[in-house]
MARDO-109311 format. One line per 5 residues: number of its first residue (from 1); for each residue y, z, x of N, C-alpha, C. Coordinates in Angstrom, 2 decimals, padded with zeros to 5 digits. Each point is the difference from the previous one (the first is absolute). Example, Ala and Ser with C-alpha at 12.3 -4.5 7.8 and 13.67 -1.06 7.14 Angstrom:
2
1 = -005.69:007.80:013.19:001.19:000.00:-000.89:001.20:000.00:000.90; 001.05:-000.72:-000.35:001.19:000.06:000.82:001.09:000.73:-000.77
//
This chain:
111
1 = 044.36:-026.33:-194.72:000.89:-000.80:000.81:001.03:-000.76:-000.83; -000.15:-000.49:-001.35:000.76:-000.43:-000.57:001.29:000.65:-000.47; 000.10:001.33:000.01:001.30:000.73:-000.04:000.47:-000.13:001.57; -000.35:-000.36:000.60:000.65:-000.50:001.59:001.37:-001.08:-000.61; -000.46:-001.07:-000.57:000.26:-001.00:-000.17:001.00:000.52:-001.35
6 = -000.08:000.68:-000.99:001.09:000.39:-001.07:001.11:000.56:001.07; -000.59:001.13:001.02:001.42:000.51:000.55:000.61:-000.83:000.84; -000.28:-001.37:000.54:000.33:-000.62:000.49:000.92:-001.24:-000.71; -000.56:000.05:-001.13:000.97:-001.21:-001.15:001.43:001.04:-000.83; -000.62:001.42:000.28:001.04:001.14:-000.33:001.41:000.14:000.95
11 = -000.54:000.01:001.88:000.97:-000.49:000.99:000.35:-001.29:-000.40; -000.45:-000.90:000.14:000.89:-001.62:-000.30:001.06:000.12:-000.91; -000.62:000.65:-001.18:001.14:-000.06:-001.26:001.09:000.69:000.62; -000.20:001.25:-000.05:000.94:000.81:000.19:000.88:-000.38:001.16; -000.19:-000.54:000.93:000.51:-000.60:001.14:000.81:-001.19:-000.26
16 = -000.53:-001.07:-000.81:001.06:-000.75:-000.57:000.82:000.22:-001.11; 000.22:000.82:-000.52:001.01:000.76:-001.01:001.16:000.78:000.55; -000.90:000.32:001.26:001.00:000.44:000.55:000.64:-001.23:000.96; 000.04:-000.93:001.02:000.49:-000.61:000.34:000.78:-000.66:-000.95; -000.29:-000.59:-001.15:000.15:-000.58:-000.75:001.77:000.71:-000.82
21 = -000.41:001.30:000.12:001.42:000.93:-000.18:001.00:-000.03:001.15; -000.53:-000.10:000.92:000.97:000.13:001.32:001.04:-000.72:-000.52; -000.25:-001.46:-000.39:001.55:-000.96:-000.24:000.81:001.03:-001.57; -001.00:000.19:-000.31:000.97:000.65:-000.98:000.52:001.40:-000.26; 000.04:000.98:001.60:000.12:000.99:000.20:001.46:-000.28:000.47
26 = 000.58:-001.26:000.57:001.01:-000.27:000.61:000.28:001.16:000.84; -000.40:-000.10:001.08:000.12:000.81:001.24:-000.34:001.62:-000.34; -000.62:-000.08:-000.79:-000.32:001.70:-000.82:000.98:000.88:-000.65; 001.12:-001.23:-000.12:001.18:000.83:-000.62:-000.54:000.35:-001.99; -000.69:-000.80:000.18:-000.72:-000.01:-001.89:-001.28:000.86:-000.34
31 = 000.25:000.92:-000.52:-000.96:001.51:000.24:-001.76:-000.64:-000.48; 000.40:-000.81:-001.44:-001.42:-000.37:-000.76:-000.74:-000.85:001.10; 000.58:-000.91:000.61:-001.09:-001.06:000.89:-000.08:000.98:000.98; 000.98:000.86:000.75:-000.67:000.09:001.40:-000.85:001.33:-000.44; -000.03:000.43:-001.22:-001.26:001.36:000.17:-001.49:-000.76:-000.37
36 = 000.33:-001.66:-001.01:-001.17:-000.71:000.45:-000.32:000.05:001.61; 000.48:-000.48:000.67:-000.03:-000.60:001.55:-001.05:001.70:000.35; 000.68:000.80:000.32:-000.52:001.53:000.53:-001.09:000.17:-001.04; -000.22:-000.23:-001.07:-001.26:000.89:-000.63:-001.14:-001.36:000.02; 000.40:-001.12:000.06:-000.88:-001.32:000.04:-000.42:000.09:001.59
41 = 000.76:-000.33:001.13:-000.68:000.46:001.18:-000.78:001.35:000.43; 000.41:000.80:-000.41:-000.32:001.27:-000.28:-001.66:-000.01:-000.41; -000.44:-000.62:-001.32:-000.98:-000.15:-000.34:-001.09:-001.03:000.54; 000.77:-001.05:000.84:-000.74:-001.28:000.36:-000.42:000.59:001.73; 000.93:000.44:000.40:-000.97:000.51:001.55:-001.23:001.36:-000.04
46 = 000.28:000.93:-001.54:-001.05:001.40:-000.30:-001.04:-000.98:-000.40; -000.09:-001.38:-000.60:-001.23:-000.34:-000.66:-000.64:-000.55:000.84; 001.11:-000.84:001.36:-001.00:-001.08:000.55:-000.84:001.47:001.63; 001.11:001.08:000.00:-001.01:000.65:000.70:-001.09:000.74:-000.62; -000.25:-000.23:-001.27:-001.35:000.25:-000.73:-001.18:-000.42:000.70
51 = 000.67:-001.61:-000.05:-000.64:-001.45:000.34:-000.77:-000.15:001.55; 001.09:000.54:000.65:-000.62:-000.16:001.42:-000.97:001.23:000.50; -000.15:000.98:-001.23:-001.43:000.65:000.49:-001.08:-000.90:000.40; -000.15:-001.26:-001.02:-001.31:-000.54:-000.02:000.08:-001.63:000.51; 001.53:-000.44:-000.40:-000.17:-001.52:000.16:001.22:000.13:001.46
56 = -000.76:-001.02:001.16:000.56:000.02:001.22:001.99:-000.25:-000.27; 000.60:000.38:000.77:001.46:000.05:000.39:000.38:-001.52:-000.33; -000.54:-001.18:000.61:000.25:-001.27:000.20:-000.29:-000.68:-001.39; -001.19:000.43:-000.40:-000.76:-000.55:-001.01:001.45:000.14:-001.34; 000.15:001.30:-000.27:000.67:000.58:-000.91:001.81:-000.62:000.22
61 = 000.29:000.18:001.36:001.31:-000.45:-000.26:000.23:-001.49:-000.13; -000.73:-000.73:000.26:-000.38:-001.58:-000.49:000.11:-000.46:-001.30; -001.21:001.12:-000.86:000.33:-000.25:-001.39:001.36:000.41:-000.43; 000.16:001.25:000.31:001.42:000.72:-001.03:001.03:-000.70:000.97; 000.23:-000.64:001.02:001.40:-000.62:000.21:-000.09:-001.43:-000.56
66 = -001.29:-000.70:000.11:000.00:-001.37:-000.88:000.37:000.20:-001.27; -001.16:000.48:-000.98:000.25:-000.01:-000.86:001.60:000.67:-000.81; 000.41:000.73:000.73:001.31:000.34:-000.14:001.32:-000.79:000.60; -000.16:-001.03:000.45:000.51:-000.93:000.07:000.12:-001.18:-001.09; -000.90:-000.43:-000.48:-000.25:-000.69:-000.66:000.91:000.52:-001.18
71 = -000.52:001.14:-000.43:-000.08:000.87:-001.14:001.89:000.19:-000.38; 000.69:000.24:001.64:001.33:000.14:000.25:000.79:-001.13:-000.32; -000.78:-001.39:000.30:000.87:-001.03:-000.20:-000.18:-000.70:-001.61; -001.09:000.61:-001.03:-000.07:000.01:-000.69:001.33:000.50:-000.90; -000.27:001.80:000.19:000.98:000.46:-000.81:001.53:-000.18:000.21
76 = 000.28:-000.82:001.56:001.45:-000.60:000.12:000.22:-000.94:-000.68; -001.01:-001.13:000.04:000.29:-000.98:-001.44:000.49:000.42:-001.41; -000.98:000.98:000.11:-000.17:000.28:-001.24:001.42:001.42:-000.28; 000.05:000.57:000.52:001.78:000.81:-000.43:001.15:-000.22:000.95; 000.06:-000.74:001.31:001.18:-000.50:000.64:000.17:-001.65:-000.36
81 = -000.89:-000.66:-000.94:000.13:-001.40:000.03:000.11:-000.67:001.93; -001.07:000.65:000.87:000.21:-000.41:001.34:-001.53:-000.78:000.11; 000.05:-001.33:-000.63:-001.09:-000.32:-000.46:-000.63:-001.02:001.47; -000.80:000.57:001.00:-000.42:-000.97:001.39:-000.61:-001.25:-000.44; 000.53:-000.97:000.98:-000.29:-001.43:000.00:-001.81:-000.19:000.75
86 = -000.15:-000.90:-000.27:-001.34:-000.54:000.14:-000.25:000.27:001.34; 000.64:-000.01:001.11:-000.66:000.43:001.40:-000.59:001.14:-000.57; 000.83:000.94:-000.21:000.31:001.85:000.23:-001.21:000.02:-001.18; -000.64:-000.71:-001.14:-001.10:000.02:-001.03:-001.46:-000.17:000.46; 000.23:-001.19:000.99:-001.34:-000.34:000.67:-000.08:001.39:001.22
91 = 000.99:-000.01:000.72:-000.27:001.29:001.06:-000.83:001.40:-001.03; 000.42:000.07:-000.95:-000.22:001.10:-000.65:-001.47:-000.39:-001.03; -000.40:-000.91:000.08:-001.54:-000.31:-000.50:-000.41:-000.17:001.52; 000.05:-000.21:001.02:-000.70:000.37:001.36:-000.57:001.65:000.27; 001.30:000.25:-000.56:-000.27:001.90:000.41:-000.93:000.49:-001.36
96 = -000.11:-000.57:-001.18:-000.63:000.31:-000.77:-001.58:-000.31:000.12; 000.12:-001.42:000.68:-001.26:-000.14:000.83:-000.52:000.65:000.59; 000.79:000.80:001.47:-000.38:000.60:000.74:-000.46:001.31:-000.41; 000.46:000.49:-001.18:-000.01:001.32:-000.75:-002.06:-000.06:-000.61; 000.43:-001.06:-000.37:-002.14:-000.45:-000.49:-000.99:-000.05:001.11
101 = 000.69:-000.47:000.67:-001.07:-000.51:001.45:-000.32:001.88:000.53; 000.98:000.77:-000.25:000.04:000.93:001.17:-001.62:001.04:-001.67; 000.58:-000.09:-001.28:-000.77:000.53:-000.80:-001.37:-000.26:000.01; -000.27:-001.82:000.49:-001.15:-000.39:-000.61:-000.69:000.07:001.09; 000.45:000.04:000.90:-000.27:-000.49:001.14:-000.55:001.17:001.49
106 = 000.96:000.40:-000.02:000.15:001.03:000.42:-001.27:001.07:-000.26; -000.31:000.69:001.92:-001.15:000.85:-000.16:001.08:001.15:000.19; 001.15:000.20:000.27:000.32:001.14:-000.15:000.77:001.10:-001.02; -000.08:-000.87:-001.49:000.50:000.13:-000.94:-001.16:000.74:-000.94; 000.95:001.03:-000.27:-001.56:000.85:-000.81:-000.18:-000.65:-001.09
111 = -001.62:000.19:-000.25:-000.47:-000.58:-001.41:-000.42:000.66:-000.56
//
C-alpha cells in the first residue's frame, strides 16, 4: 500500500510543476513551459488513476488537491515572488490540517 502513497506524491508533484508552468507558458505561446503543463498533467491524472484503484475518489482528491495547493502557493512565492499574506497562510495550514485528519483519521484511507 505504500507505493499507493509514492504514486500519489508522484501526481501532486507533477501536477504542481505543471500549474506552476502555466504562468510561465504565457498563454502556451512558450514551447518549454507549456510541454511542462501537457507532460506534468499528463503524468499527474495516469498516477492519481493508479491511486483510485485502491484509495476512495474523495479520499484521494482531498489529499492531491490540498496538498497541491499548498505546495502551489509555495512554489509561487518561491519563482513568481507572489508571496500570500497571513489569511491565505492560516487557510492553507487548515487544509493541511484537514489533509492529517482525513490520513490519521480516517477509516477509509488505505493502510
Amino acid at each position: 500500500m505504500a507505493y499507493l502513497y509514492l504514486y500519489l506524491a508522484i501526481a501532486i508533484v507533477a501536477e504542481v510543476a505543471a500549474t506552476t508552468a502555466l504562468k510561465a507558458s504565457e498563454q502556451f505561446s512558450r514551447t518549454g513551459p507549456t510541454l511542462i503543463v501537457v507532460i506534468g498533467y499528463g503524468i499527474a491524472f495516469y498516477m492519481l488513476t493508479l491511486v483510485l484503484r485502491t484509495i476512495p475518489v474523495g479520499v484521494s482528491y482531498a489529499i492531491w488537491s490540498g496538498m497541491g495547493i499548498v505546495l502551489v502557493a509555495i512554489a509561487g512565492a518561491v519563482v513568481y515572488k507572489q508571496v500570500p499574506d497571513w489569511p491565505a497562510i492560516i487557510g492553507m495550514g487548515l487544509i493541511i490540517a484537514g489533509v492529517l485528519v482525513i490520513n490519521v483519521f480516517s477509516r477509509t484511507v488505505a493502510h
